[in-house]
C-alpha positions in Angstrom: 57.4 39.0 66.9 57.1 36.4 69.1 53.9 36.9 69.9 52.5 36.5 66.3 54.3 32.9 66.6 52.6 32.1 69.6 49.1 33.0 68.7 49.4 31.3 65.4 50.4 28.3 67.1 47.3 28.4 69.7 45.3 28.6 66.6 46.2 25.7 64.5 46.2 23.8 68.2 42.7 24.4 68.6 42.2 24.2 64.6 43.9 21.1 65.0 41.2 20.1 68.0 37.9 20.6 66.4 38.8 18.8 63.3 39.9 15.7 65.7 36.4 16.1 67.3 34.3 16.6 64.2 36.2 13.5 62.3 35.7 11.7 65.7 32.2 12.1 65.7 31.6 11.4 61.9 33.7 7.9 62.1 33.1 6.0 65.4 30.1 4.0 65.7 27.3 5.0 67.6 26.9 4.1 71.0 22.8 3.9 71.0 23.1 0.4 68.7 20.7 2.3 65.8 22.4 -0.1 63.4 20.8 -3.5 65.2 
C-alpha cells in the first residue's frame, strides 16, 4: 500500500501549500500603500 502513502502525502503537501499562501496573503502588508 504504498501508493495510499504516497498520495496522502502529495495531499497534505499541497494542503500544506495553500494554507501557506492564504495565511501569506492575509498577513503581509500590502504592497499598493492603502494604509498611507
Amino acid at each position: 500500500m504504498w501508493y495510499f502513502a504516497w498520495i496522502l502525502g502529495i495531499g497534505l503537501a499541497c494542503g500544506a501549500g495553500i494554507l501557506n499562501a492564504l495565511w501569506h496573503e492575509t498577513h503581509l502588508p500590502d504592497p499598493g500603500g492603502a494604509d498611507e
